[in-house]
C-alpha positions as CSV (number, residue, x, y, z in Angstrom):
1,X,1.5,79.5,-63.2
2,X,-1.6,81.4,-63.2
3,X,-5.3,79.4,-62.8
4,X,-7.8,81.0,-64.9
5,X,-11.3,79.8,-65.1
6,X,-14.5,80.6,-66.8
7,X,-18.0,79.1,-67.0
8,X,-20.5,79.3,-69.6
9,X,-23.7,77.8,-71.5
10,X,-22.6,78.3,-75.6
11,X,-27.1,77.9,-76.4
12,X,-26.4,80.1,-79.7
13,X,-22.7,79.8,-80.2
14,X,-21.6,83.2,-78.8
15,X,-20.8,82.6,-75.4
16,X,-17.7,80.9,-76.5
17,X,-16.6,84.0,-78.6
18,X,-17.6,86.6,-76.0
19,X,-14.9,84.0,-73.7
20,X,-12.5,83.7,-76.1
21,X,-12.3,88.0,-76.1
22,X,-12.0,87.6,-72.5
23,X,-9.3,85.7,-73.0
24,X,-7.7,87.7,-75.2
25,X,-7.6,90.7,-73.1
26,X,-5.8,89.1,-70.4
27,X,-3.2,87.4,-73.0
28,X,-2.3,90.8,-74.4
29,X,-1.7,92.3,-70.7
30,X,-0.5,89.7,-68.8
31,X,3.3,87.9,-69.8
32,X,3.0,84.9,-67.1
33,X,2.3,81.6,-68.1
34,X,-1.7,80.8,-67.4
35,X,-3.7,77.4,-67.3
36,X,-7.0,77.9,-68.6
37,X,-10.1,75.8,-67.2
38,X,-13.7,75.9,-69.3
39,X,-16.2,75.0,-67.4
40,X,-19.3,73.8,-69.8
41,X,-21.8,71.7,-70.5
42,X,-23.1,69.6,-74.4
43,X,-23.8,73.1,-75.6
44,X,-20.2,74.0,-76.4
45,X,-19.4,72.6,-79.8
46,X,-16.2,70.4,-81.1
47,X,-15.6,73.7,-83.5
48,X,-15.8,76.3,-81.0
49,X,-13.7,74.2,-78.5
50,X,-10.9,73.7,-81.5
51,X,-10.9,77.7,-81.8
52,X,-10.8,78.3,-78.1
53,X,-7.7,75.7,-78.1
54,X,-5.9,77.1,-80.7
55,X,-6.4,81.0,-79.3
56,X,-5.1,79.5,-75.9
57,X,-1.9,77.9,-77.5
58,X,-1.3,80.9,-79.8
59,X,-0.5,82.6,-76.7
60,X,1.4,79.7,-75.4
61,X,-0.7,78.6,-72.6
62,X,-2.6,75.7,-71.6
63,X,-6.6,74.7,-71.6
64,X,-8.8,72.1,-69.9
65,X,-12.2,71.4,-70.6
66,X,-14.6,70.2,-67.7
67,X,-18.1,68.9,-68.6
68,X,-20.6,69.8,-66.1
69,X,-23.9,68.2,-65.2
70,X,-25.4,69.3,-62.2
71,X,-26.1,67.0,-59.3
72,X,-29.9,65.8,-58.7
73,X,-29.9,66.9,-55.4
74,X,-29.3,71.2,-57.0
75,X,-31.1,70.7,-60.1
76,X,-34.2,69.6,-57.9
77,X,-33.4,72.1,-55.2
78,X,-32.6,75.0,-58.2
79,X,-36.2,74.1,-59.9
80,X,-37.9,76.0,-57.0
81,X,-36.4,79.2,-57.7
82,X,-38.5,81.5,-60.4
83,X,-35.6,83.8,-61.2
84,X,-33.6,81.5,-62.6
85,X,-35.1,81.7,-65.6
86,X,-33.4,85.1,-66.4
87,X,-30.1,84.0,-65.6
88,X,-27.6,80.9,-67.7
89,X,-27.1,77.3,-66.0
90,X,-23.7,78.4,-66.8
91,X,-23.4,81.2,-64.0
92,X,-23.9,78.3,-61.5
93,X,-21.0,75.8,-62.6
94,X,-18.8,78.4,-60.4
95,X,-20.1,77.0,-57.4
96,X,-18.8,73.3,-58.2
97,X,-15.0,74.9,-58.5
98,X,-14.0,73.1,-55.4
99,X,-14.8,70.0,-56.5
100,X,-13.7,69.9,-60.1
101,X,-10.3,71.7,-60.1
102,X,-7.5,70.1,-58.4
103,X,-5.8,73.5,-57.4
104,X,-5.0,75.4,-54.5
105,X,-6.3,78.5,-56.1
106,X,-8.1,80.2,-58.6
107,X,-9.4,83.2,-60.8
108,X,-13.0,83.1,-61.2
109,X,-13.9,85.7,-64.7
110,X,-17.5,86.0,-66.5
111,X,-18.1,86.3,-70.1
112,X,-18.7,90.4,-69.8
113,X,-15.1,91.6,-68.4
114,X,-12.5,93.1,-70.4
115,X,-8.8,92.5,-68.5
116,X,-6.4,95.7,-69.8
117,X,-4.4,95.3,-66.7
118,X,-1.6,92.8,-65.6
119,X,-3.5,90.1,-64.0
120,X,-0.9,88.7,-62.7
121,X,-1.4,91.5,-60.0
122,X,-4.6,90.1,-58.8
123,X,-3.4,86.9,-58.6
124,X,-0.4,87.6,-56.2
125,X,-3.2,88.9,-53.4
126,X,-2.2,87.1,-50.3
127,X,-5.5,85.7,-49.2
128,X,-4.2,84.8,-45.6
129,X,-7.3,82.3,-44.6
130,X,-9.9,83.8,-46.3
131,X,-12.3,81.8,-48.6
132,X,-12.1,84.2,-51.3
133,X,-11.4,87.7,-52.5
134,X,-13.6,89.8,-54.5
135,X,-14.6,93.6,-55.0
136,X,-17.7,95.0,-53.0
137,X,-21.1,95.6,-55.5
138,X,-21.4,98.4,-56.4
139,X,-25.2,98.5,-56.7
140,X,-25.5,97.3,-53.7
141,X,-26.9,100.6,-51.7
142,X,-29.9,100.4,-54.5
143,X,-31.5,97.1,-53.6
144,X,-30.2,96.8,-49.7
145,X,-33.6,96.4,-48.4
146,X,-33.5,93.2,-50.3
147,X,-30.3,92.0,-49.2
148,X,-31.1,92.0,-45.8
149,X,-34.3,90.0,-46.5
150,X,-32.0,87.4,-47.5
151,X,-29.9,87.5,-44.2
152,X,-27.3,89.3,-46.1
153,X,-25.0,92.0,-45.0
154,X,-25.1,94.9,-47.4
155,X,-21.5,96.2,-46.4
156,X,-19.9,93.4,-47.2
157,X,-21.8,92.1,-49.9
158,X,-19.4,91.2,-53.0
159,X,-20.1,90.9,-56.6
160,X,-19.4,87.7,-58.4
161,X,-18.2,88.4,-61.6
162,X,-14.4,88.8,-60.5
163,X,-13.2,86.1,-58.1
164,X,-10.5,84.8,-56.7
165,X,-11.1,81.4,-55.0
166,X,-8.6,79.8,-52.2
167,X,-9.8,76.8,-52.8
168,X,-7.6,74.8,-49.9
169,X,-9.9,76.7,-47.1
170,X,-12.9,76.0,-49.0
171,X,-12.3,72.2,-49.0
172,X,-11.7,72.4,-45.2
173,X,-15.3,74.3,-44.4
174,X,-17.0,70.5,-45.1
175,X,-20.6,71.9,-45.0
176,X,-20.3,74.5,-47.8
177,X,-22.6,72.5,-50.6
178,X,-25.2,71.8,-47.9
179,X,-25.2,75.3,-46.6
180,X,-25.7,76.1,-50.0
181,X,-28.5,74.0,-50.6
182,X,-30.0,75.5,-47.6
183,X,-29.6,78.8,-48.5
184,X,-32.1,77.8,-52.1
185,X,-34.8,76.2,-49.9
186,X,-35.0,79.3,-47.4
187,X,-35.3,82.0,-49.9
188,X,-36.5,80.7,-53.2
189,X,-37.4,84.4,-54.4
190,X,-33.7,85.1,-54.3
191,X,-33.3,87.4,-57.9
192,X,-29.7,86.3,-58.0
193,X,-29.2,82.9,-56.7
194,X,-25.4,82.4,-57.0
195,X,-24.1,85.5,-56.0
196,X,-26.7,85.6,-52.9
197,X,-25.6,81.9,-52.2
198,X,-21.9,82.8,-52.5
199,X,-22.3,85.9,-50.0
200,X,-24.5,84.1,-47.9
201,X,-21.5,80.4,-47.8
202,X,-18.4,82.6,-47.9
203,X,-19.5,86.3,-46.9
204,X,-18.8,86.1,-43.4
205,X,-14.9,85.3,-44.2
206,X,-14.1,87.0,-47.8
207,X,-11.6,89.9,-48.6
208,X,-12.9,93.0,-50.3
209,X,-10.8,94.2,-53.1
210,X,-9.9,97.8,-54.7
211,X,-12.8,98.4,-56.7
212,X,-10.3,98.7,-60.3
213,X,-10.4,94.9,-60.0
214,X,-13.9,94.9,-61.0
215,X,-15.1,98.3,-62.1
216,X,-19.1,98.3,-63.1
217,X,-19.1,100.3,-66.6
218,X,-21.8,102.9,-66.6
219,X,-23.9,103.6,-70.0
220,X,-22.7,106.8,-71.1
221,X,-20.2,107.7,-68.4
222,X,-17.3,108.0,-70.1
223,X,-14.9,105.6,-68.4
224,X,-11.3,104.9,-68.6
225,X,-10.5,101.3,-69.3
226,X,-6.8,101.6,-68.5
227,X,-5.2,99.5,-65.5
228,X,-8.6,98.1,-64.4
229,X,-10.7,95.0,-65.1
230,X,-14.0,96.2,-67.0
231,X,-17.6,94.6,-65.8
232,X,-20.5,95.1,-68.0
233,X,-22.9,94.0,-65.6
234,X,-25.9,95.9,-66.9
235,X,-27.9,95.3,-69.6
236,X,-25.4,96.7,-72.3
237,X,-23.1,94.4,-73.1
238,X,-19.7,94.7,-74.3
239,X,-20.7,93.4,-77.5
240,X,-23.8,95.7,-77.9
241,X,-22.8,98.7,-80.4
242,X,-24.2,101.1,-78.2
243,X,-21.9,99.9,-75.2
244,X,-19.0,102.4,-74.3
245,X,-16.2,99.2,-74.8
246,X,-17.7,97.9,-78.3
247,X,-14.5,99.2,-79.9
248,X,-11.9,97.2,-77.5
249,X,-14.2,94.1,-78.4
250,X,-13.8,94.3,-81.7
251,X,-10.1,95.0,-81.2
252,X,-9.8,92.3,-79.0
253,X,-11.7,89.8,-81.3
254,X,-9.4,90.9,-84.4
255,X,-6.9,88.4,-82.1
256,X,-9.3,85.6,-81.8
257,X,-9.9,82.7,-84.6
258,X,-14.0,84.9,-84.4
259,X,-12.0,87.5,-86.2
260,X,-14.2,88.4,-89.5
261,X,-11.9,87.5,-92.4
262,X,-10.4,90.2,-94.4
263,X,-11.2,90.3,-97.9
264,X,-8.5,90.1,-100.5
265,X,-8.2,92.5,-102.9
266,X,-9.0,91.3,-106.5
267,X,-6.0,90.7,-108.4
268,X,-6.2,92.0,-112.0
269,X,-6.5,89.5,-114.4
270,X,-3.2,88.5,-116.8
271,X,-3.3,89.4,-120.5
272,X,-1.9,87.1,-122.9
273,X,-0.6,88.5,-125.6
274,X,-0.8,87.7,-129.0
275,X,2.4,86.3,-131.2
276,X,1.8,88.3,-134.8
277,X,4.4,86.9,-137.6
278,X,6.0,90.0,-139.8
279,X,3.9,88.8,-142.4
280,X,0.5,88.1,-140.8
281,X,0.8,92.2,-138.8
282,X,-0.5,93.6,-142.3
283,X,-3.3,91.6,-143.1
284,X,-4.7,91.5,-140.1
285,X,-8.1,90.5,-141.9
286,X,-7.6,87.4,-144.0
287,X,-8.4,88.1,-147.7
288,X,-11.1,85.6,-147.9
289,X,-12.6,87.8,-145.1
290,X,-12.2,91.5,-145.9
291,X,-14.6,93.4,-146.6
292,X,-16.2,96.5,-146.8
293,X,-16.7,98.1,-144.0
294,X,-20.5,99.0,-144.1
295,X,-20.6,95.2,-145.6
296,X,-19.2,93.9,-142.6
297,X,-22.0,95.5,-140.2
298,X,-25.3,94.2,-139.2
299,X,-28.2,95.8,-139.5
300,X,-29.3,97.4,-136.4
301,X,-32.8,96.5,-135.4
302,X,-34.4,99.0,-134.2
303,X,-37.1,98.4,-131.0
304,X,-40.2,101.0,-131.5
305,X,-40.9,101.9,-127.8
306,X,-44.1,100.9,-126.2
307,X,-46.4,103.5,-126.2
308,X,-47.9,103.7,-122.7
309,X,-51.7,104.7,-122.7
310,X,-53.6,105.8,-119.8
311,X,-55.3,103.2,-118.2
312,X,-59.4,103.5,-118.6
313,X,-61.0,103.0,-114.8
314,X,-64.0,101.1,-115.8
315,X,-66.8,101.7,-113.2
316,X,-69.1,99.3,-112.6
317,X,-73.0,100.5,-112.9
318,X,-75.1,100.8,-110.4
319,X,-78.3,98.4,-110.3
320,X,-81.0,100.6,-108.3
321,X,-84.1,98.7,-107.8
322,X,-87.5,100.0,-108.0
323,X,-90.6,98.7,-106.5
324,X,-93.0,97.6,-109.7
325,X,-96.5,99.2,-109.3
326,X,-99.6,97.3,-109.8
327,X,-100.1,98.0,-113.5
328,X,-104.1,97.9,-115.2
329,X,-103.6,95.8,-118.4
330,X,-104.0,98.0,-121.3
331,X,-106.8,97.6,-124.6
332,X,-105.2,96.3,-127.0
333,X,-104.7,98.9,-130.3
334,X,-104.2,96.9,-134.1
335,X,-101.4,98.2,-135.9
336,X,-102.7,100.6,-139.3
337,X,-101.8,98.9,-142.6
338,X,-98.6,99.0,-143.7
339,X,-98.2,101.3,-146.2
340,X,-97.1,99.6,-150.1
341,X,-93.9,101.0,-151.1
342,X,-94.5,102.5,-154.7
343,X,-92.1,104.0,-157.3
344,X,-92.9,106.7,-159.5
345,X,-91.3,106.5,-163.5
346,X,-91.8,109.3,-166.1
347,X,-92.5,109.0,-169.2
348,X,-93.6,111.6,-172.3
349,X,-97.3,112.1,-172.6
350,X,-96.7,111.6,-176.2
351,X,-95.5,108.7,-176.2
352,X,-97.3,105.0,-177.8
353,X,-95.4,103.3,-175.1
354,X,-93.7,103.0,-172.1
355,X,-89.9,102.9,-172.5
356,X,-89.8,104.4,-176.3
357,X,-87.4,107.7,-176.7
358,X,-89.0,111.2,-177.3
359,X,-88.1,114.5,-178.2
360,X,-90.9,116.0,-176.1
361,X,-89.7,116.5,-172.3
362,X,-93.1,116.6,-170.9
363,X,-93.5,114.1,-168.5
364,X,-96.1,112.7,-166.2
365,X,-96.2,111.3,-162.8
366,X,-97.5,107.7,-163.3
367,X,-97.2,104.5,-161.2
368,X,-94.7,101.5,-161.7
369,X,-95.8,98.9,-163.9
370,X,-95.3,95.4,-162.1
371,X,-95.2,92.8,-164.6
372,X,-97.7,94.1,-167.9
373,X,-100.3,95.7,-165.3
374,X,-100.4,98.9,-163.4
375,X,-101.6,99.1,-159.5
376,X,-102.0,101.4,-157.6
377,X,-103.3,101.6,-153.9
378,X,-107.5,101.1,-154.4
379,X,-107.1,99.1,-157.7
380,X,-106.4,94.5,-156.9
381,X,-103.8,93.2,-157.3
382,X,-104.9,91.3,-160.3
383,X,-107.0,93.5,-162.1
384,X,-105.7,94.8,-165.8
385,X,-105.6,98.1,-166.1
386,X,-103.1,98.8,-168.9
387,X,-100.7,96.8,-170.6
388,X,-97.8,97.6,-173.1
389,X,-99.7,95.9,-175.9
390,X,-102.6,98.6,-175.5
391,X,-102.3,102.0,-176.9
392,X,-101.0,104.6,-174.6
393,X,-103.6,106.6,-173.4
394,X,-103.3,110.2,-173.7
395,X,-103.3,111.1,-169.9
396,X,-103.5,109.0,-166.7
397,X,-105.8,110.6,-164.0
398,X,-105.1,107.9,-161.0
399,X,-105.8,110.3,-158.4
């Protein structure tokens, strides 16, 4: 039987799908029988643990789950280091294999590999004494300088994202959790602290690999996937859409419980029919009911549409403020009189009276009378000048 394990932190809930497409890919390529260890800590969930289970036994394999707390002694020794920050608690449980799987050997994958080989292959790599087996970096050449900083050799410095433990020999070499304390204390600026501490434990006595057992995919390279394991070790992720293997994922997570659901098509809805006696079918309107046609319709209201107007901008007046002068106060002018309002009547000069009828059409231009008395501008207001009871005069000269 095959020993698979992988280690994650599930913070957000995806690490535990990205796993379970790992998973996938080596159940579709690989027909031996494979025990799966999880290596995790409180961040995996009862419901993602249920899906990983039941992906595992679809595929009629086996799962264990190991909870993992860090020691004191390499949480104190870890808190040191700046870069690990930039990096999961999870990518450290590997180094704790030894002493929480009771096997003589195992396969080591991270969360970013696609298997679309037989890994059965991989796995029947005689390891004759070495601690482990794994495939050379291949970025190595880029940062070598920095290696070597670290007491590292560059030639035959491994990546660890593919790994096959032996873990017998490991148990043997006693002093391999100190050394790799030792390793943290010396160079705390170490940008990758468990790959540099596994090189720097086990690099001295590891077996390098053919490089299709952990081939780095390149943004925009074009690479085959076929008969190789497939490390997206960058920054693009497998699950990124612009990442040359998003299609295997999302044909590898169509055979994971993750799968989206399908929706179902809408099924059209049954029509019941009518039973219609051989009487009833010609009066389909009951006589009570039937009416005229234009009887039975409503009146259709019509809606006048709303006129739109154009909207008046109202602008707000400007205040401008002038300085006041000193101003000399002026003489005072009285108003002239007010001027009486006076209506003319005609009347015939031949006339005894004012107000009798004439033939004659002659008129004169002669004031109003006001109550018996006529009164013009110069005359009082009380003084008699003419009244209806006196004779007409012949002509009034008021001027």
């Amino acid at each position: 039987m095959i020993e698979l394990a992988l280690a994650f932190n599930d913070k957000d809930g995806s690490y535990s799908e990205h796993a379970g497409v790992v998973l996938a890919s080596v159940f579709r390529h690989t027909g031996s029988p494979i025990n799966v260890h999880i290596l995790h800590d409180e961040t995996l969930t009862e419901e993602n643990k249920n899906r990983l289970t039941e992906l595992v036994s679809g595929f009629n394999n086996s799962i264990n789950f190991y909870p993992v707390t860090l020691p004191a002694e390499m949480a104190e020794t870890l808190s040191g280091i700046g870069s690990l920050d930039r990096w999961t608690w999870g990518s450290l449980y590997r180094l704790l294999l030894p002493s929480l799987i009771q096997a003589d050997k195992v396969i080591y994958l991270d969360c970013d590999v696609l298997v679309n080989m037989d890994i059965a292959e991989l796995w029947n790599i005689d390891l004759n004494g070495y601690y482990l087996a794994a495939v050379r970096d291949q970025g190595v050449m880029g940062i070598a300088g920095i290696v070597m900083a670290y007491g590292l050799n560059p030639e035959t410095y491994f990546n660890s994202g593919v790994i096959v433990f032996e873990l017998n020999n490991i148990r043997q070499k006693i002093n391999w959790y100190e050394e790799t304390l030792n390793f943290w204390r010396s160079y705390p600026g170490t940008t990758m602290p468990d790959q540099d501490a596994l090189n720097h434990v086990f690099g001295g006595n590891s077996l390098l690999l053919d490089e299709r057992f952990n081939s780095f995919c390149l943004p925009g390279a074009g690479q085959d996937f076929n008969n190789k394991i497939v490390h997206f070790a960058g920054d693009i992720k497998m699950w990124d859409p612009l990442s040359d293997g998003f299609g295997l994922y999302q044909e590898l997570l169509g055979l994971t419980p993750w799968r989206a659901p399908v929706a179902q098509p809408a099924m059209p809805r049954a029509i019941k029919k009518r039973r219609v006696s051989a009487r009833s079918r010609y009066f389909v309107i009951k006589p009570r009911n039937r009416k005229k046609s234009f009887e039975r319709r409503r009146p259709i209201r019509r809606i006048k549409p709303i006129r739109r107007t154009k909207s008046i901008r109202r602008i707000k007046p400007i205040e401008i403020f002038v300085p006041m002068r000193k101003t000399v106060p002026m003489r005072k002018i009285k108003p002239a009189a007010a001027k009486q309002h006076t209506k003319t009547i005609r009347y015939s000069v031949k006339t005894q009276a004012p107000g009798t009828r004439r033939k004659s059409k002659r008129t004169v231009m002669a004031p109003r009378i006001y109550q018996g008395h006529i009164r013009s501008k110069k005359q009082a207001v009380n003084r008699l000048l003419w009244t209806s009871k006196m004779p007409a005069p012949p002509f009034l000269n008021l001027m």
